[in-house]
C-alpha positions as CSV (number, residue, x, y, z in Angstrom):
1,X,153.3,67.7,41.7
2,X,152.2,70.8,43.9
3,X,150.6,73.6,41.9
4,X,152.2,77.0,41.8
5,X,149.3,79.1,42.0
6,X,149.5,81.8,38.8
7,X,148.4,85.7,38.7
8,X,145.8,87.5,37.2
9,X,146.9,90.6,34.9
10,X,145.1,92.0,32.0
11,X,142.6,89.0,31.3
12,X,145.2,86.3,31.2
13,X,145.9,83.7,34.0
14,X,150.4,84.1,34.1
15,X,153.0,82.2,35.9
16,X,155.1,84.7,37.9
17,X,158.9,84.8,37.1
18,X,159.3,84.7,40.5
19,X,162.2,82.8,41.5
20,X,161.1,82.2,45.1
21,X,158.0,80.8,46.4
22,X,156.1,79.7,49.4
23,X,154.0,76.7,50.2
24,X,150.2,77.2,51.5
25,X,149.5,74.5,54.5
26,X,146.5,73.1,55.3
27,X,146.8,74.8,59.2
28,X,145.0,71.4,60.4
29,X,147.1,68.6,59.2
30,X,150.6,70.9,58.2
31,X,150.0,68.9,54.1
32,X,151.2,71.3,51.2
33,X,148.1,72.4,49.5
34,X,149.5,74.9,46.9
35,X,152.9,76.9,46.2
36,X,152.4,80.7,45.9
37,X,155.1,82.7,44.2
38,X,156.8,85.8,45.0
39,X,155.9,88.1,42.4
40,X,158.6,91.1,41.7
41,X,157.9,94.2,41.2
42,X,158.1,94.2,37.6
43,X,154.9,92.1,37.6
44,X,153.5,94.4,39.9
45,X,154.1,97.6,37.4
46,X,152.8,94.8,34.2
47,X,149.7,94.9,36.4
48,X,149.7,98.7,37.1
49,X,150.1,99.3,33.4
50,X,147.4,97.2,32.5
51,X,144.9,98.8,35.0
52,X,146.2,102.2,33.9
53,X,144.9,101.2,30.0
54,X,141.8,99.8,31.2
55,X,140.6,102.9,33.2
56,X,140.1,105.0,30.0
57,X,137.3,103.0,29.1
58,X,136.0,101.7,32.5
59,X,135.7,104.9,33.7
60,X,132.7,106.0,30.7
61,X,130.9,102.8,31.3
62,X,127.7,104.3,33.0
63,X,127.0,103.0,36.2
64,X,124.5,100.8,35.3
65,X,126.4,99.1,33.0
66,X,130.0,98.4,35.4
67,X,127.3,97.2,37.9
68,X,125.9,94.1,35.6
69,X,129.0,91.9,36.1
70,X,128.8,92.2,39.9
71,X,125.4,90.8,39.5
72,X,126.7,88.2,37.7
73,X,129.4,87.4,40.1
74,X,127.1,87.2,42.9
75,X,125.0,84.8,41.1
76,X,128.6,82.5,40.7
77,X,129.6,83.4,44.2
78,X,125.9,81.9,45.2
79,X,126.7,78.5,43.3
80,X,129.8,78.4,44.4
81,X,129.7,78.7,47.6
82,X,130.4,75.0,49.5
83,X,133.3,74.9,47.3
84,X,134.6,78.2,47.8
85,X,133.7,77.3,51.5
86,X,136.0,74.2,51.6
87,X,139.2,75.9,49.9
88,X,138.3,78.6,52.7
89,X,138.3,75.7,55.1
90,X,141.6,73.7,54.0
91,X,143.8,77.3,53.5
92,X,142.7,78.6,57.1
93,X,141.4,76.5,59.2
94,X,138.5,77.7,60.1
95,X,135.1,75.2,60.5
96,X,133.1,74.8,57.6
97,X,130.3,77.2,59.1
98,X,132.6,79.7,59.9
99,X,133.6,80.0,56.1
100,X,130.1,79.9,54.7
101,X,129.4,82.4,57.0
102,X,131.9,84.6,55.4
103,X,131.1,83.9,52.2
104,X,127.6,85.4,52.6
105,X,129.5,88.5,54.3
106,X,131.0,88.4,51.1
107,X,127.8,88.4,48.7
108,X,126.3,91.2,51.2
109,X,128.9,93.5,49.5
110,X,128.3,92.8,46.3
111,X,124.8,93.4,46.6
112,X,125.3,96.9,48.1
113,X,127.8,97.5,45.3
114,X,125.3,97.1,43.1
115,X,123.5,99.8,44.1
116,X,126.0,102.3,43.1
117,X,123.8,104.4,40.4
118,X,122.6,105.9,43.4
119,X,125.4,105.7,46.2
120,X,127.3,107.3,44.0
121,X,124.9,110.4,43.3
122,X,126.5,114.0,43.5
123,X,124.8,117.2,44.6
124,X,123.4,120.4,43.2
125,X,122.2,123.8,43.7
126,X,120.2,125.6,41.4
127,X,121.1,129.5,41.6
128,X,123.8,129.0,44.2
129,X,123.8,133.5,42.8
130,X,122.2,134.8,40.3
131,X,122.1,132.7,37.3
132,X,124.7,130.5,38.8
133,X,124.1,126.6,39.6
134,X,126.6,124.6,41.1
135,X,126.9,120.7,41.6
136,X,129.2,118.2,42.4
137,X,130.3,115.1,40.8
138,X,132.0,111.9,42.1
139,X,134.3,110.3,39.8
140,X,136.9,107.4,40.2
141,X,140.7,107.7,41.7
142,X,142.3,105.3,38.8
143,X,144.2,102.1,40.2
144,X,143.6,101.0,43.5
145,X,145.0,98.2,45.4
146,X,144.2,96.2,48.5
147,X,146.4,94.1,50.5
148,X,144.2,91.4,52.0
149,X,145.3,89.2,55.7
150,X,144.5,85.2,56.1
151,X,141.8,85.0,58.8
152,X,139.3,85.9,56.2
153,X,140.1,85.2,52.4
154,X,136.8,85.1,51.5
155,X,134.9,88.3,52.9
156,X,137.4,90.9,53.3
157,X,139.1,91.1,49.8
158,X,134.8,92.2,49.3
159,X,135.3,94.9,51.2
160,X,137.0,96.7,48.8
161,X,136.9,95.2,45.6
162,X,133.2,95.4,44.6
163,X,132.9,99.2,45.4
164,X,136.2,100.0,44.0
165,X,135.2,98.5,40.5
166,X,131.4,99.9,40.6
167,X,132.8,103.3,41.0
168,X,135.1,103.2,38.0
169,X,138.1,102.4,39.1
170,X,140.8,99.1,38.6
171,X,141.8,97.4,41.0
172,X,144.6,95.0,41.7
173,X,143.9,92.8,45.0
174,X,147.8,91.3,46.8
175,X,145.9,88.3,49.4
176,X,147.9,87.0,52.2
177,X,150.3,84.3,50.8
178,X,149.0,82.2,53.5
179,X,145.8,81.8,52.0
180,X,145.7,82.7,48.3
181,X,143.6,79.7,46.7
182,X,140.4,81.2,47.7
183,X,140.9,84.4,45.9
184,X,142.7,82.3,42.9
185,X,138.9,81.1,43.1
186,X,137.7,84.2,43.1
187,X,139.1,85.3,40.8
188,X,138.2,82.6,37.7
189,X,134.6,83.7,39.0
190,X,135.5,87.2,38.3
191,X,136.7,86.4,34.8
192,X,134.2,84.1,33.8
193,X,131.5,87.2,35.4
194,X,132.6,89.8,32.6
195,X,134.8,92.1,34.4
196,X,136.7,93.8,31.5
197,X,140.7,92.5,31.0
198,X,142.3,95.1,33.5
199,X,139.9,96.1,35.4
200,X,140.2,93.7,38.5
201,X,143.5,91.6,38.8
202,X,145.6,89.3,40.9
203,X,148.8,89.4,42.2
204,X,150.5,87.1,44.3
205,X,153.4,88.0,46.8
206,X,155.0,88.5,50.0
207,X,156.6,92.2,51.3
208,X,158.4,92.8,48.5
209,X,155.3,92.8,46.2
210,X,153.3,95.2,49.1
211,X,156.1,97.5,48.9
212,X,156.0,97.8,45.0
213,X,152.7,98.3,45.1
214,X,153.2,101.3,47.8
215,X,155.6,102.9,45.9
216,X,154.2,102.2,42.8
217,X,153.4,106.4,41.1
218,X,150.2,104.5,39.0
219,X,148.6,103.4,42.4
220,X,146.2,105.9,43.6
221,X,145.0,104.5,46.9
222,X,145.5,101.6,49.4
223,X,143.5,99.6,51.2
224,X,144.8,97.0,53.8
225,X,143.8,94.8,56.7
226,X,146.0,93.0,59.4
227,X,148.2,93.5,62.6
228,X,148.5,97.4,63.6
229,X,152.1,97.2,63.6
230,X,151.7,96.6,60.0
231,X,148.4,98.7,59.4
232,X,150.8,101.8,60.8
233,X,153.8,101.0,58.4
234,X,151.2,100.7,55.1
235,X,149.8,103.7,56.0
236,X,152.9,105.6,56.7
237,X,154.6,104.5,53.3
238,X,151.5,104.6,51.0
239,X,150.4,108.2,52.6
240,X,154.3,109.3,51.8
241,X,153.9,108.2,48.4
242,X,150.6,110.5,47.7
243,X,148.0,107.8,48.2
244,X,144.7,107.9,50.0
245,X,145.1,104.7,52.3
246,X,142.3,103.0,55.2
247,X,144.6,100.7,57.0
248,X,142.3,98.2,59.4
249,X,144.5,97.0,62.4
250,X,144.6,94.9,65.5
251,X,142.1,94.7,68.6
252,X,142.0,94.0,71.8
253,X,138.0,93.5,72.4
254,X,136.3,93.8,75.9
255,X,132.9,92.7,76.1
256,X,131.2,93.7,79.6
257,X,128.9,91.4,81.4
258,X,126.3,93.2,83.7
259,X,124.7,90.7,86.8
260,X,121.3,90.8,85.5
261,X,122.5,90.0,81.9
262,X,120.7,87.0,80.8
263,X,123.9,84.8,81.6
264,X,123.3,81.7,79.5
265,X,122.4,83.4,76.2
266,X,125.9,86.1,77.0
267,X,127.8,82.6,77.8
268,X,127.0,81.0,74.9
269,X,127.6,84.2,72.4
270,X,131.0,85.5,74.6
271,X,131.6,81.7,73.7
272,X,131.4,82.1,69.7
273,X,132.8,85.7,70.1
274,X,136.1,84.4,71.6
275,X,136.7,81.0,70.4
276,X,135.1,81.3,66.9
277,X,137.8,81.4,63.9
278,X,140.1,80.0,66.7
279,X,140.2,83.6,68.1
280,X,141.7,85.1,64.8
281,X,139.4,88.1,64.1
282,X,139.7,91.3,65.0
283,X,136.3,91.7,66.7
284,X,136.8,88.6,68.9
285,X,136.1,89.2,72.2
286,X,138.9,89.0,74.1
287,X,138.8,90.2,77.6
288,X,135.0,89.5,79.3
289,X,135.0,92.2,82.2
290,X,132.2,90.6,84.8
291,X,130.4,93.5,87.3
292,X,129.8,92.7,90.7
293,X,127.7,89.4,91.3
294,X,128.0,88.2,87.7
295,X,131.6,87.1,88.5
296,X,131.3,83.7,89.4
297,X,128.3,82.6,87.9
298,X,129.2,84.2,84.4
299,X,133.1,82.3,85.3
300,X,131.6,79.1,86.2
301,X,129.7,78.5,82.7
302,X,132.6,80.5,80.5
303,X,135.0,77.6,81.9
304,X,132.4,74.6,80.8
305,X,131.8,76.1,77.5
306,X,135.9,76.7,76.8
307,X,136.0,72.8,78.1
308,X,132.9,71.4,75.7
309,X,134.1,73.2,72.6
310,X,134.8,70.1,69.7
311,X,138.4,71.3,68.1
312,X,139.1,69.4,65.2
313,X,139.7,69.6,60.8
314,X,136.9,72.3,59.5
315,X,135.3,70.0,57.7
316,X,134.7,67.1,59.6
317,X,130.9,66.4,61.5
318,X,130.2,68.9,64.5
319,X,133.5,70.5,64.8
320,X,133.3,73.7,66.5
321,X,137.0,75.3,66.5
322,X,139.4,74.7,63.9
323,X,143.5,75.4,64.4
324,X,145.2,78.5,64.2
325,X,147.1,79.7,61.3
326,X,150.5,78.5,61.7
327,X,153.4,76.6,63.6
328,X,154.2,80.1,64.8
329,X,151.4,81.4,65.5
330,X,150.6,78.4,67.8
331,X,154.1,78.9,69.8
332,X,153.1,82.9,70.0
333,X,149.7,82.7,71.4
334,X,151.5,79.6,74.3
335,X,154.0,82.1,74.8
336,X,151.7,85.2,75.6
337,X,149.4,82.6,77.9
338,X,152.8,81.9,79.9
339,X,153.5,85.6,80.2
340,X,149.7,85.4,81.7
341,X,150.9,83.5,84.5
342,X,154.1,85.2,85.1
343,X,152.0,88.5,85.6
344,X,149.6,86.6,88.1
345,X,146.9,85.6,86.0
346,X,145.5,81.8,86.9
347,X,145.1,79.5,83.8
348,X,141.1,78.3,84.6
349,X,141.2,76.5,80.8
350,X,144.5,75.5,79.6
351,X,144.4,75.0,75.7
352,X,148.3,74.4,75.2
353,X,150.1,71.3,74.1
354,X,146.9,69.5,73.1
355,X,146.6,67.8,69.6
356,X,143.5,66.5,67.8
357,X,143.6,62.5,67.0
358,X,144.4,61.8,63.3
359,X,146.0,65.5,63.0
360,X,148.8,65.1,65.4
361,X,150.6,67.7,62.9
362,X,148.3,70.1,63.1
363,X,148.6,73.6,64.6
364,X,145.5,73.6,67.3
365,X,145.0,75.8,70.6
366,X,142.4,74.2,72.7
367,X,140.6,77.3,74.3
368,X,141.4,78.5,77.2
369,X,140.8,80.7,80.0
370,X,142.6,83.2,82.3
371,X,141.1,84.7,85.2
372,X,142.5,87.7,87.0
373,X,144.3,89.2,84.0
374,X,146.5,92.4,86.1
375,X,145.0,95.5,83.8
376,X,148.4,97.2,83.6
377,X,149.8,94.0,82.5
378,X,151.6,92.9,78.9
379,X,148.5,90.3,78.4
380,X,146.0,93.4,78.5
381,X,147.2,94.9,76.1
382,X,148.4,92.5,73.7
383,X,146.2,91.4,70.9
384,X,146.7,87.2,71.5
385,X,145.0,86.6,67.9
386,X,144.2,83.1,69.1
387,X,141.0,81.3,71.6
388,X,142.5,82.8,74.6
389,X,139.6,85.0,76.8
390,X,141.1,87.1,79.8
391,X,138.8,87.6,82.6
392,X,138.7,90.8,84.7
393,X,136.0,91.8,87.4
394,X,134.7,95.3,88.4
395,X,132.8,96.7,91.1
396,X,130.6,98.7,89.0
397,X,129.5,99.9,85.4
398,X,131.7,102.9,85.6
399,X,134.7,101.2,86.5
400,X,134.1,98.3,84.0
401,X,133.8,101.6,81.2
402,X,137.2,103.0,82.6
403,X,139.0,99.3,81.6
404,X,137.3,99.2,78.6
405,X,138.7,102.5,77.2
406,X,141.9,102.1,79.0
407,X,143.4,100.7,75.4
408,X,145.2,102.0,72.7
409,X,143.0,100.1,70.5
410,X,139.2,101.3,69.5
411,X,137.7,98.2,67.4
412,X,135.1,97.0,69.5
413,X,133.4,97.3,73.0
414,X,130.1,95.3,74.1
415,X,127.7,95.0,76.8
416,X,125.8,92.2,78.1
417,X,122.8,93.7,80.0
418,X,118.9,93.9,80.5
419,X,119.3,97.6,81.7
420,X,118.4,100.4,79.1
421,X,119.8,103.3,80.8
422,X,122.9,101.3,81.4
423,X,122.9,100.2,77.5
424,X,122.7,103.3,76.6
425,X,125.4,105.1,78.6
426,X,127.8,102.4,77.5
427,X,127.3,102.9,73.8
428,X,127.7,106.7,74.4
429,X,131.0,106.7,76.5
430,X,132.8,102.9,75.5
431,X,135.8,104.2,72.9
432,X,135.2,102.0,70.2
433,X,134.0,102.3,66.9
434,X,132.0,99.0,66.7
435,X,129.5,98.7,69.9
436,X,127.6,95.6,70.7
437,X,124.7,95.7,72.6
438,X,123.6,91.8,73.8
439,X,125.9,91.0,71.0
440,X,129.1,89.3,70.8
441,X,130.5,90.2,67.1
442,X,130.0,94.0,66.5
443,X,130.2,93.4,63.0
444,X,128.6,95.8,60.8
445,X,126.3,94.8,57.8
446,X,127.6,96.1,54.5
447,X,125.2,98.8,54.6
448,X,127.1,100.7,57.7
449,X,130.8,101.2,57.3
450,X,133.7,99.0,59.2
451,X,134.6,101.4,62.0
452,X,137.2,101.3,64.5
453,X,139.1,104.0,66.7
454,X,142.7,104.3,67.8
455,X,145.2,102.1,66.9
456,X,142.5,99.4,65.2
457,X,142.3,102.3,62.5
458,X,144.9,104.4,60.3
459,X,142.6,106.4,57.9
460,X,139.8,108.8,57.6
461,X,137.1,106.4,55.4
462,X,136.5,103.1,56.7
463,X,135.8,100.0,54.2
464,X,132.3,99.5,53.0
465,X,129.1,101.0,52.5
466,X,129.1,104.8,52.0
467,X,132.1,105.2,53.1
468,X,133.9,102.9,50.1
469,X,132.3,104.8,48.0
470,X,133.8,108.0,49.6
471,X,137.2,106.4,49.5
472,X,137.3,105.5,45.7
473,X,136.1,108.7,44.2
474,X,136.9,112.3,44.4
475,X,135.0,114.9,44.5
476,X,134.1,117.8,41.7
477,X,132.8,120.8,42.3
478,X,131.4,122.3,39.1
479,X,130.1,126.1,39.1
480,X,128.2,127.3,36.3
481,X,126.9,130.4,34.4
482,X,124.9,130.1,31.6
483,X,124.0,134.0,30.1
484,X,120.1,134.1,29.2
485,X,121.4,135.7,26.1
486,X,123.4,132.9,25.1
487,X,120.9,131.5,22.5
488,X,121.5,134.5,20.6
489,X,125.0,134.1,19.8
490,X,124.6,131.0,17.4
């Protein structure tokens, strides 16, 4: 019998009264794994309620104290982790690697989380005027929710949760319903960690449950990551409903290779950036603009690396690339690679209707390569969300700089090149929030906050570091007087 995976509200593992529910594949052989319900948005407001009643007393823990079951958490996450790693695996398809990877991405949070006795220090000013002193004080929204997308079930939900709890508030995480076993895992380390009934919960559901929980009056702020189409709709209903909200959205990521880049080590990282997760992150590289003579050489060895790539089941020996998300994901991405070739592109790698042997069912996109992508095109602008690299060639620095910021999106720009000077302009003029230098994955350690420009980003505070902090409090300004003849009066 399946199991129907149950939610998390107020200490106590539920079944949902849902009456509809979804199954969760295993993306690499199509088998039923789990069934996620629907939750309604009367479980949503049980949940609400609970986190509501919890605050009172969350809230006046000191910091030190809400801080001691993260560091028990990240001592379960650490033992955990190859089987958190394989239900990462089985529920997206990533490789083995790729989800232990994440799953340190993960800890890295909870570790700078724990650290909040002094992130979350105020300010003061002793006589601001005369015999005045003034200081300010962060203190915690309330309930806070985040709304968490499949391509990374184990990290991302980090992002938000550990700050959000270690600055006093309670917080209620929705995951994709495409992968919600890992955070169902998660979350029965979060229990058995001490995290007070209330304080961090689980509910399941599709866009019925996102909506209650954007609409909900108990919900202070919103935290979300996936497609910008979406990121622009969460952000536009939660900001109309009173709520702080840092939306993350999609990408469309150059990466510029320079000719006297050191072309085997920027082959083999361009490699990993694009065709790593199967292409389904939003800082993988996915349009390599070559400058002048590193056209064909840097072309020649992208082609054998896309054709050398082992594509296979996450977890079996030496695979490199797992499959993509979904049946329709699969038919998208081979529909936006045809649309590629109508505009003129020439297929160099062709990763359609290709199957791995044992997982004939499976939903795999060999990678593949495009060269001559028009930069006015549909494919240029289009974030593929799949191991599909688009190649496009400038004359010089400055016109490879002009494609790069010729996008609506702003999530990351990078630069392959031995050149200081030319490093350095590029970081200062490249619109993107995340800028790579001889580095494929712009991704920022949990010490710098998740940036991103333009349509990648609908928000003010981005998630981690100082910035989640910033997000999950407000700030009070207290102004004070005390007479000197105040002793005097008792």
């Amino acid at each position: 019998m399946t199991e129907r995976l149950l939610n998390y509200i107020e200490g106590r593992w539920e079944s949902s009264a849902a009456g509809e529910a979804l199954p969760v594949l295993n993306p690499a052989s199509a088998a039923v794994l789990a069934e996620v319900p629907l939750s309604p948005a009367t479980e949503v407001d049980r949940a609400v309620q609970a986190a509501a009643k919890a605050f009172h007393g969350w809230r006046r823990a000191p910091a030190g104290e809400r801080i001691q079951p993260l560091f028990k958490l990240k001592a379960l996450l650490e033992s955990q982790l190859d089987s958190l790693a394989r239900t990462v695996t089985n529920e997206s398809g990533k490789t083995y690697a790729e989800a232990v990877g994440e799953l340190r991405r993960a800890i890295e949070n909870v570790e700078v989380a724990c650290g909040i006795p002094f992130l979350l220090q105020g300010r003061n000013n002793e006589d601001i005027a005369p015999g005045i002193d003034e200081h300010m004080f962060r203190q915690p929204l309330g309930v806070v929710a985040a709304i968490t997308p499949f391509n990374f079930p184990g990290m991302i939900p980090f992002w938000f949760l550990p700050y959000a709890v270690a600055t006093g508030n309670c917080f209620i995480l929705k995951p994709s319903e495409r992968v919600p076993m890992t955070s169902a895992r998660i979350f029965q380390l979060i229990e058995s960690a001490g995290i007070p009934p209330g304080v961090a919960q689980l509910v399941h559901g599709g866009r019925d449950t996102v909506n209650a929980l954007l609409d909900h009056p108990g919900i202070r702020a919103i935290s979300f990551v996936g497609s910008t189409a979406t990121a622009r709709y969460i952000y536009s209903r939660a900001s109309a409903a009173g709520k702080r909200a840092q939306c993350q959205g999609g990408a469309k990521n150059p990466v510029v290779i320079m000719p006297d880049a050191d072309l085997p080590m920027a082959t083999r990282i361009l490699a990993d950036s694009a065709f790593g997760c199967a292409g389904q992150r939003c800082l993988a590289a996915s349009v390599a603009i070559t400058v002048g003579e590193a056209r064909q050489s840097l072309t020649e060895r992208m082609v054998a690396a896309a054709r050398d790539r082992k594509v296979g089941y996450g977890l079996d020996k030496d695979i490199e690339m797992g499959p993509v998300i979904s049946s329709a994901s699969k038919g998208r991405i081979a529909d936006l690679i045809a649309r590629g070739e109508r505009e003129g592109a020439s297929v160099l790698v062709d990763g359609r209707n290709r199957s791995v042997s044992g997982y004939e069912e499976g939903y795999f996109v060999f990678p593949t390569i495009l060269d001559g992508v028009p930069p006015g095109g549909e494919l240029a602008r289009t974030e593929i969300f799949g191991p599909v690299l688009s190649l496009m060639h400038a004359a010089t620095l400055e016109e490879a700089i002009a494609l790069v910021n010729a996008r609506s999106y702003g999530n990351m720009a990078c630069l392959f090149t031995s050149d200081g000077a030319a490093a350095r302009r590029f970081r200062y003029e490249a619109q993107a929030g995340n800028i790579g230098i001889n580095v494929g994955v712009a991704a920022p350690m949990a010490y710098f906050p998740f940036s991103g420009w333009g349509e990648s980003f609908f928000g003010d505070l981005h998630a981690q570091a100082e910035h989640g902090v910033e997000f999950y409090t407000q700030t009070k300004v207290v102004v004070e007087r005390w007479p000197r003849d105040w002793s005097r009066r008792f």
